[in-house]
Each structure stands twice: as structure tokens, then as C-alpha cells.
C-alpha positions in Angstrom: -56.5 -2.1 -4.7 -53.5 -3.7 -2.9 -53.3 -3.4 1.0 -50.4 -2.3 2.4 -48.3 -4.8 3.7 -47.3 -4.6 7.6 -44.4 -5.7 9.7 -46.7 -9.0 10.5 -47.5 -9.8 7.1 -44.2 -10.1 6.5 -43.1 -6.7 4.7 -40.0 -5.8 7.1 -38.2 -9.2 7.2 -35.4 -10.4 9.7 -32.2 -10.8 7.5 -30.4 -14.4 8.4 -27.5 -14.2 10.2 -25.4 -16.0 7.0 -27.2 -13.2 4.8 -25.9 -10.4 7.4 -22.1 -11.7 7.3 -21.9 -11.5 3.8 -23.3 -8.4 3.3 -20.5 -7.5 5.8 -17.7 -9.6 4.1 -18.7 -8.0 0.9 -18.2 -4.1 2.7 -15.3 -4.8 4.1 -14.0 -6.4 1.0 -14.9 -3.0 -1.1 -13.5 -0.8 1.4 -9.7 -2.7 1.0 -10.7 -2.7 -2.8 -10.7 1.0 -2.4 -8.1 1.2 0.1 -6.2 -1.0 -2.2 -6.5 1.1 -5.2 -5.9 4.8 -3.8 -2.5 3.1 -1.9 -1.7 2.3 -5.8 -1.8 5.5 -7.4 0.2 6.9 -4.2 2.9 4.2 -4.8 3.1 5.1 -8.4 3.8 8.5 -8.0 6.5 7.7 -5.3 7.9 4.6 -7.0 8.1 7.5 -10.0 9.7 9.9 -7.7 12.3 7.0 -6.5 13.2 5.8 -10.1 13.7 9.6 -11.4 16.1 9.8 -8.4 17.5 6.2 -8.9 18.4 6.7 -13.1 19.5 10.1 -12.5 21.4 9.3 -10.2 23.2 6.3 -11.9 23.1 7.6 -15.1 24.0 11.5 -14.8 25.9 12.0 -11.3 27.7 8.5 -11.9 26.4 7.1 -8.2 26.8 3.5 -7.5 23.1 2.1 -8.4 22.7 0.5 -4.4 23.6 4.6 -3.1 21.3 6.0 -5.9 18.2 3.7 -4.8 19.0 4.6 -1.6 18.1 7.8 -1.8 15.3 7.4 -4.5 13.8 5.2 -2.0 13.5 7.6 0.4 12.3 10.1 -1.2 9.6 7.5 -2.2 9.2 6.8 1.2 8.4 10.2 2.0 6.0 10.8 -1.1 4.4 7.8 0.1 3.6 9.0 4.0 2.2 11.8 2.8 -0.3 10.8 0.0 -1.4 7.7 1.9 -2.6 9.0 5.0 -4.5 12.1 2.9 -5.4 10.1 0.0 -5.4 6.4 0.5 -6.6 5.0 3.7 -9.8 6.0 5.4 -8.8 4.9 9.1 -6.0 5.5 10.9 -5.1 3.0 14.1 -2.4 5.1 16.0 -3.7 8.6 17.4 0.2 9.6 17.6 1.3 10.9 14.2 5.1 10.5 14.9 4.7 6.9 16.5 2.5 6.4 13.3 5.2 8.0 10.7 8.0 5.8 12.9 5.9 2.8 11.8 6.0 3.6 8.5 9.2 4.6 8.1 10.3 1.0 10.2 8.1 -0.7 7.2 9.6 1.4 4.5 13.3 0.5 5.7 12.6 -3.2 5.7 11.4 -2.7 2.2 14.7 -1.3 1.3 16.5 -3.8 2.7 13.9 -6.0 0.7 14.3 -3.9 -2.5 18.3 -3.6 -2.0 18.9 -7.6 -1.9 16.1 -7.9 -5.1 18.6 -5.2 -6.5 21.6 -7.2 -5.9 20.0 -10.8 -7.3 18.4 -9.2 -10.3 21.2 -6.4 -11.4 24.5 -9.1 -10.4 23.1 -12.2 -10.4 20.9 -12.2 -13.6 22.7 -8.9 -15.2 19.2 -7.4 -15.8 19.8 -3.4 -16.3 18.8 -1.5 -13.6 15.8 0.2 -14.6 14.2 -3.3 -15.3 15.5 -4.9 -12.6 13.6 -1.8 -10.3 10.3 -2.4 -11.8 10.4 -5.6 -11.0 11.1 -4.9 -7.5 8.7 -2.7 -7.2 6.3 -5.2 -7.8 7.1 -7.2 -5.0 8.1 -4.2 -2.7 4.5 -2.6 -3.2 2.9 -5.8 -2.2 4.9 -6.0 1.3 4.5 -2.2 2.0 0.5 -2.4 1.3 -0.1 -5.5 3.7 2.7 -4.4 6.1 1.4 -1.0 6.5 -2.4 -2.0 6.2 -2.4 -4.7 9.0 -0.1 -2.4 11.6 -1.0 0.9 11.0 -4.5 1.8 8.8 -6.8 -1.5 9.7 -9.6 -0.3 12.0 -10.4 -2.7 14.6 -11.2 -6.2 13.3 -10.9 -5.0 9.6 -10.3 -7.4 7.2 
């Protein structure tokens, strides 16, 4: 019959320092997987809410496509406050909800200026169509707004 083993015998080990770290790397990591992945299906829904806006309002009212994604933008911008901080991240650095919605809103408008001149090159300079040309902005767009809005306004404290 086997003894049990005790804390001397060396049953309840010390973990190493090196071991520790990336144990914590690798929590961390999973937890801006997750964060990562949840901000995606938010931005899809309002990157579908912006391009319903955007086409309808090129193709149907007759806008100018710069106005229309304009205002499909923020609409997105909106569907996009309100399904991240319910849905996609889990900590939230600012205690003030307008000064936090401000943020995000000051991060969404630099997007639009980032999605407006993407826009331009892509629909003038390359006469892609517009509904391409949006997709392919939205690529880049989604990539700004998640580290943008990550690093200033959902990171807990020393967060990856």
C-alpha cells in the first residue's frame, strides 16, 4: 500500500518563477482571445448595420456615398458602444460612463476619418465599387478600433 505523499516529500511543489509567468502570459493571452472574439461578432453586426445604411443610402435615396457612410458609420458606432461594453469586454477602466462613451466615440471618429480617406483611395483612386471598397475598409478599421479602444478604455491594469 502506497503512503501518502506530504508537503516534505515533495507532493505540493514550488512552481518556478519562469513556469508562473507563462502560465500568466498564457491567461492573459486567452482572455484578449476572448475579448478579441466577442468585439468581432459586435463589429459585425454594426459594420452590418453601417453598410445597410451606407447601400441604401447610395443606392435608393441617391446620397453622395462619403454622406451615406457618414451616417452608416454612426449608426455602427452606436451598435458598437452598446454590444461591447455588455457583450465583449470583461473590464472596464473608466468608472465614468459618459467620459468612457466620449472615448469611444473620439476612437470611433478617427476611424471615420480613417474609413472616409480608405473610401476616397479605394472608390476614386482604384474605381473599386463601393460596397467592395467598404469591406475592405472595414478590415483595417476593425483592427484600429479593437486596439484603440482595448489599450484606452477596456485593458485592466497591466493587461496585455
Amino acid at each position: 500500500m502506497r503512503r501518502p505523499r506530504s508537503a516534505a516529500s515533495g507532493w505540493c511543489r514550488v512552481v518556478r518563477p519562469d513556469r508562473a509567468a507563462s502560465v500568466a502570459r498564457s491567461l492573459r493571452l486567452s482572455l484578449l482571445t476572448g475579448e478579441f472574439i466577442r468585439y468581432g461578432f459586435c463589429s459585425a453586426l454594426a459594420l452590418a448595420c453601417d453598410m445597410a445604411v451606407l447601400l441604401v443610402m447610395v443606392h435608393v435615396v441617391g446620397l453622395h456615398y462619403q454622406l451615406a457612410a457618414a451616417l452608416g458609420f454612426s449608426l455602427g458606432l452606436v451598435v458598437a458602444y452598446v454590444t461591447s461594453v455588455r457583450y465583449a469586454f470583461r473590464t472596464r477602466r473608466l468608472e465614468n460612463r459618459s467620459a468612457e462613451f466620449t472615448g469611444f466615440v473620439i476612437i470611433g471618429l478617427l476611424g471615420l476619418l480613417l474609413t472616409q480617406g480608405l473610401l476616397h483611395v479605394m472608390v476614386e483612386g482604384l474605381s473599386l465599387p463601393v460596397g467592395i471598397a467598404k469591406i475592405l475598409t472595414a478590415g483595417f478599421v476593425f483592427m484600429f478600433n479593437f486596439s484603440a479602444r482595448r489599450l484606452t478604455l477596456f485593458a485592466g491594469r497591466g493587461a496585455p
